[in-house]
PLY file of the C-alpha trace (Angstrom):
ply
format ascii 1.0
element vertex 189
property float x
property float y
property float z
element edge 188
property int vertex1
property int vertex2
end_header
70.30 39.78 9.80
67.73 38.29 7.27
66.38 37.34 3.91
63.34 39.67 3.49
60.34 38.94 1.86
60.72 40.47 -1.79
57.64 42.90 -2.73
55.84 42.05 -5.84
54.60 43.96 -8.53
51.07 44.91 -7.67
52.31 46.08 -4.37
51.81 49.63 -3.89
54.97 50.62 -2.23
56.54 49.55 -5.37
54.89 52.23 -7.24
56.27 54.94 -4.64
59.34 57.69 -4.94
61.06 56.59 -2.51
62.75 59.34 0.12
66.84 60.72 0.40
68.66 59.11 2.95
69.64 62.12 5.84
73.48 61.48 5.73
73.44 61.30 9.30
71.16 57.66 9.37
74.31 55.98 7.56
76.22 55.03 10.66
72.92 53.82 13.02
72.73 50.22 13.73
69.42 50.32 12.01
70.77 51.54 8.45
73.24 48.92 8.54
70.90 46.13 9.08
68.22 47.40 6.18
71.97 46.58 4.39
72.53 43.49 5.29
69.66 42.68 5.35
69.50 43.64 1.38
72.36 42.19 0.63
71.13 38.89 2.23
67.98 38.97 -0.06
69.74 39.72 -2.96
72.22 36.50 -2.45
69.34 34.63 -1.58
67.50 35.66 -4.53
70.51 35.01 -7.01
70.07 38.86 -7.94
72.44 41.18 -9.39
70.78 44.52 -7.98
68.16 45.18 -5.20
66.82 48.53 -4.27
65.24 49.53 -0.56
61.41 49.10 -1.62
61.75 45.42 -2.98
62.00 44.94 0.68
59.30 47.29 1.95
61.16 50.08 2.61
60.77 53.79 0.72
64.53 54.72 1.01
66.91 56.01 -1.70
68.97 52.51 -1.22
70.24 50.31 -4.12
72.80 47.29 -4.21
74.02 46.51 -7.69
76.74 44.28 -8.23
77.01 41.66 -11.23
78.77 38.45 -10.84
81.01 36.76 -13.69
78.39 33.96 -13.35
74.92 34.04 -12.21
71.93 31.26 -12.37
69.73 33.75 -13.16
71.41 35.56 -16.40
73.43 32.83 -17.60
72.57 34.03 -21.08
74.27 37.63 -20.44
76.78 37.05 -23.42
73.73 37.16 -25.81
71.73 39.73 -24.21
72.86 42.26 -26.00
70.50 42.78 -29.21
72.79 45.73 -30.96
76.11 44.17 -31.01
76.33 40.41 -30.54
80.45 40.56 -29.88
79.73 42.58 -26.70
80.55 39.89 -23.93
79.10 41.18 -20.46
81.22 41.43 -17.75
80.99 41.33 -13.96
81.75 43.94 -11.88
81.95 44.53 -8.21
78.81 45.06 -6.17
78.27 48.64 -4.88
75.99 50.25 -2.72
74.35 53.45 -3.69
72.58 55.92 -1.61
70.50 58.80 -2.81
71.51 58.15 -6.15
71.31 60.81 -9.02
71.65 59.44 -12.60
73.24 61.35 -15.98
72.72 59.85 -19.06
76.65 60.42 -20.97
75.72 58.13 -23.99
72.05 58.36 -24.89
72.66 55.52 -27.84
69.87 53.37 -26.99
70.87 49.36 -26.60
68.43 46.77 -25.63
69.03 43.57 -22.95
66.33 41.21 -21.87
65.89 42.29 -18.29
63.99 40.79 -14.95
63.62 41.49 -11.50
63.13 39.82 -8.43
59.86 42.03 -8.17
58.46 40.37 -11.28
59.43 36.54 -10.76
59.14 34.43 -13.73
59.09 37.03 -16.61
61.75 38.72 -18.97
61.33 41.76 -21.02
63.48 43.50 -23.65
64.44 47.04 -23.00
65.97 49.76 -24.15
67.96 51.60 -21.96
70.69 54.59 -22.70
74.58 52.98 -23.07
76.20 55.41 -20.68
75.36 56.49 -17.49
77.24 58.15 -14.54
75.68 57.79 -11.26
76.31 60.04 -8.64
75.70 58.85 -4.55
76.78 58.59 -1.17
78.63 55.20 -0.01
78.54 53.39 3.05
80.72 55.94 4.62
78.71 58.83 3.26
81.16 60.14 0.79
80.11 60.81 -2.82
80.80 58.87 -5.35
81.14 58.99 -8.73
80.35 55.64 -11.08
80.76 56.13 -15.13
79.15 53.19 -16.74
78.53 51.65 -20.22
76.53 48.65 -21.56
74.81 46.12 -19.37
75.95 47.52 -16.35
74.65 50.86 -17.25
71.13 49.21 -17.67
70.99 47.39 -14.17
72.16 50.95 -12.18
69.31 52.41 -14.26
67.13 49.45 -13.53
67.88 49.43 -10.00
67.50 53.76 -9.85
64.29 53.45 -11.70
62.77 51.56 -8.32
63.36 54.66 -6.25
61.46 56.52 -8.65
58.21 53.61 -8.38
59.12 52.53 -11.98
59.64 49.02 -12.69
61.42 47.18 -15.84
58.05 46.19 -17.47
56.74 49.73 -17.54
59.33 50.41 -19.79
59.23 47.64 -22.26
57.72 49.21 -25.58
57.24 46.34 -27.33
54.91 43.94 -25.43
55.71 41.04 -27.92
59.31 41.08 -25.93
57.51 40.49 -22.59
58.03 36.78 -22.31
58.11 33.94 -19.47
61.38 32.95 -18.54
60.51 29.08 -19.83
59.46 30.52 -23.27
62.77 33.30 -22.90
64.98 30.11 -23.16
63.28 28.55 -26.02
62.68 31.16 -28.73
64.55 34.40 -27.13
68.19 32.88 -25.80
70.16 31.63 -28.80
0 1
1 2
2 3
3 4
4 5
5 6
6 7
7 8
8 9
9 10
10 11
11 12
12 13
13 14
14 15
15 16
16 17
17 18
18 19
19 20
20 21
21 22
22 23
23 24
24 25
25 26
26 27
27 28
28 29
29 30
30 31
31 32
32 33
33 34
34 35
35 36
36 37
37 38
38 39
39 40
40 41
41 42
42 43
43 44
44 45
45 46
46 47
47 48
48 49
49 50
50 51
51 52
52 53
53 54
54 55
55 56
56 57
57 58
58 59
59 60
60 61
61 62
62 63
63 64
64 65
65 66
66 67
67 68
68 69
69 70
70 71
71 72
72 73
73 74
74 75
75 76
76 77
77 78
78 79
79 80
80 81
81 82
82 83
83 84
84 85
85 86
86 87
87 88
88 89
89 90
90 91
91 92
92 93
93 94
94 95
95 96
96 97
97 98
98 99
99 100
100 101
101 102
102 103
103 104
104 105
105 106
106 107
107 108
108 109
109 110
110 111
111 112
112 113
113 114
114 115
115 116
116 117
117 118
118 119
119 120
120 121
121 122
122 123
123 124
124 125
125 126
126 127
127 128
128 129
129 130
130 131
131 132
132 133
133 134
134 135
135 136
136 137
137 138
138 139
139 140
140 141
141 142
142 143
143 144
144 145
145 146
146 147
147 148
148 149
149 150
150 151
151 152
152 153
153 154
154 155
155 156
156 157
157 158
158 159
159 160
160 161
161 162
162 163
163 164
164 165
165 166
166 167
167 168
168 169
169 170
170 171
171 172
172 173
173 174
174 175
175 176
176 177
177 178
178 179
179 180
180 181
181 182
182 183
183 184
184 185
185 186
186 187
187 188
């Protein structure tokens, strides 16, 4: 068990697809310690999602889960740009293995997003509303996840490191690339 060093951007191996998980590596000792291990990180990070290759390794991994209160989106209420009344809400954290992604709502709607890979920076992105993610669990049983809103945009977030693509890649307008100091000031009201 341990907190892993989080990769940052300019690291190559974040820029890598990462590979399936063979079914039958669920059960070994070592695939449940790359887990805890994640899940360790991703508490000691204050994140709300992790994926294999923040921590170095090119696996079709992802831990999502989103607290009713975390210190690093304490502004989740307002995140939403396209419909202020939307309040976020937590859900429970999940594990997802060789995820596949469908978008069922492709009505674009935009949060301020950032990632443990890119410390220090928000960006606004627009993301499809409705996703369903289909994967294996922690028993290697699929799964199937139907999601909406700002959940929908962190399992998309989190799926879009297996495919080497991070958050800031896919922020269109730069002007809503911002520091996390200067987020609070001008951004979070």
């Amino acid at each position: 068990m341990a907190v892993k060093e989080v990769l940052k951007m300019g690291n190559p191996t974040l820029r890598v697809k990462s590979e399936p998980v063979d079914p039958s590596e669920i059960s070994t000792p070592e695939f449940k310690q790359l887990i805890q291990d994640m899940f360790e990180t991703m508490d000691a990070e204050d994140g709300i999602g992790i994926a294999a290759p923040q921590i170095g390794v090119n696996k079709q991994v992802a831990i999502i889960g989103v607290p009713k209160e975390n210190p690093r989106y304490q502004d989740l209420e307002d995140a939403d740009q396209n419909d202020e009344d939307d309040e976020a809400e937590g859900f429970e954290i999940v594990v997802v293995i060789n995820p596949k992604i469908t978008v069922t709502d492709p009505t674009l709607r935009g949060f301020w997003e950032g990632c443990l890979s890119v410390p220090g920076l928000r960006g606004f992105v627009e993301r499809p509303s409705g996703v369903r993610v289909d994967f294996l669990d922690l028993e290697g049983k699929a799964q199937t996840i139907e999601t909406t809103s700002f959940a929908a945009t962190v399992f998309q977030h989190e799926i879009d490191h297996l495919e080497g693509i991070l958050y800031v890649d896919r922020v269109e307008d730069k002007s809503k690339l911002s520091f996390i100091d200067e987020f609070m000031k001008y951004h979070d009201q």
